[in-house]
N, C-alpha and C positions, 0 to 999 in steps of 0.2 A: 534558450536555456542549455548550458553546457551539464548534461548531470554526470560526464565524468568527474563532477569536483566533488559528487559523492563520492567516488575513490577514493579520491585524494583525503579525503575526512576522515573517511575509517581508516585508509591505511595508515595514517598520520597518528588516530588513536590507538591501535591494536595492533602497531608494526607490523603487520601484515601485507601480503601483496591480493587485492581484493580490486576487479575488473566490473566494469558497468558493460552490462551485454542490453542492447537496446532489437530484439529482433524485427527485420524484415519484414520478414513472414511466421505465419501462424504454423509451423513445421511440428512434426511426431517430437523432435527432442524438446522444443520450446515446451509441448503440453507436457513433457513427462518433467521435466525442470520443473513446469508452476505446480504438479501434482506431487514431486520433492517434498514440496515446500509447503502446499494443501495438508498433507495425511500429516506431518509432522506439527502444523498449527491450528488445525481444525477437528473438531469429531466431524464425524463421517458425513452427518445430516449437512453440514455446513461446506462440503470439499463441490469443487462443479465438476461437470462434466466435459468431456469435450468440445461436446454440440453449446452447455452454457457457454464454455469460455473460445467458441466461434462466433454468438454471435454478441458478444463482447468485444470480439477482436474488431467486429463491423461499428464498434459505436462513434459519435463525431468525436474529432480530436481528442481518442485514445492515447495514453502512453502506458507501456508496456516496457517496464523497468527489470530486469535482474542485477543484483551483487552477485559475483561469482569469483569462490575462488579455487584451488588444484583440487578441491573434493567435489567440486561441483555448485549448484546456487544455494547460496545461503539465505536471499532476502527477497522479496519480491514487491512490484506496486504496481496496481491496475488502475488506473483512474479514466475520467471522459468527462464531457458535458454532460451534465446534470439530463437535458434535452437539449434536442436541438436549435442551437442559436444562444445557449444558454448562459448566463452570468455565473452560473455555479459550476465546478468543477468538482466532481463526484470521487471520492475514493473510495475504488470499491473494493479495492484487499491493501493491504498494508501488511505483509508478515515474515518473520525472519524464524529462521529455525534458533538460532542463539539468542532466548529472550533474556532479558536484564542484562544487557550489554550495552547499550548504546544507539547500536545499529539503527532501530528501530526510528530511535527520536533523528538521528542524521539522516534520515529517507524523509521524515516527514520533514523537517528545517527544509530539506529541498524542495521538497512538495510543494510547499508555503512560498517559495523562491519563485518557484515555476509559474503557481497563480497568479501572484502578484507583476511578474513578467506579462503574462498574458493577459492581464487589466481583467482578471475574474474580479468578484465582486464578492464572491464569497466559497469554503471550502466546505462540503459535506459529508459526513457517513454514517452506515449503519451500523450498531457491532450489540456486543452483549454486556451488560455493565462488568458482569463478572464471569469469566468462562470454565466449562465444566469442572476445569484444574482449580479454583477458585484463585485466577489469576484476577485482578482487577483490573479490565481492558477502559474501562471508565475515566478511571486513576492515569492510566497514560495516555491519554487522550488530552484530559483536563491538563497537567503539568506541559504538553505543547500545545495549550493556548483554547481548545476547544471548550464549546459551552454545548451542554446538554438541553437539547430545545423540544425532544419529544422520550415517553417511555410507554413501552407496552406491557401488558400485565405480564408477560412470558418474561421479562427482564431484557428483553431487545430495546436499544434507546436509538438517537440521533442525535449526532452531534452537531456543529457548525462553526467554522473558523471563521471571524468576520476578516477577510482582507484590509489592511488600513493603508 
């Protein structure tokens, strides 16, 4: 999967010059980038830690996505195997500080890319149907293809992409 051609999408939509940073290593600037990006799209209950997003960084066939442009990252994606050996490809953050833009949906089209490249079998996550902002995270989930397969009383659901 080349996900520079996420670049190339948004800059393509937002004339912008906007870079795909894929890190190495799990470095102090990588966590304070995905914590950029945490505090700006999550309440607080919801942001990880460190240590969570260490041993995240250990999960099988992680990727570890930044958009980034002259201000710093704008978007971020953490995905992995579901488990180990697994058919499913988990995403476990999807978030962009400029929401209703675009962005969002051009990360996941590639996410989707990615999967299907990788002969997953299917895309999953967790989120909140509606978040504290009474942003609808459900709504754009559903619109790139996902179907709602579980919900908790708390209004946390899951979702499920079926790869075709």
């Amino acid at each position: 999967m080349n996900w520079n051609s996420i670049a190339t999408d948004v800059n393509e939509k937002f004339k912008t010059h906007i870079r795909v940073v894929i890190p190495d290593e799990l470095t102090d600037e990588v966590l304070k980038w995905y914590h950029q990006i945490d505090q700006t799209a999550f309440r607080d209950e919801l942001q990880y830690s460190d240590d969570e997003l260490r041993e995240r960084w250990e999960k099988p066939n992680k990727q570890f996505i930044f958009l980034v442009d002259e201000t710093g990252p704008l978007a971020v994606h953490l995905g992995y195997d579901l488990e180990k050996d697994s058919d499913t490809y988990y995403i476990d953050t999807l978030a962009t500080k400029l929401e209703g833009k675009g962005i969002g949906s051009i990360l996941a089209n590639h996410i989707k890319e990615y999967a299907k490249e990788e002969e997953y079998t299917d895309l999953q996550l967790d989120t909140e149907a509606v978040n504290e902002r009474g942003v609808p995270l459900k709504h754009f989930y559903e619109k790139n293809g996902f179907i709602q397969t579980e919900s908790s009383p708390d209004g946390n659901i899951t979702m499920i992409y079926k790869i075709k």
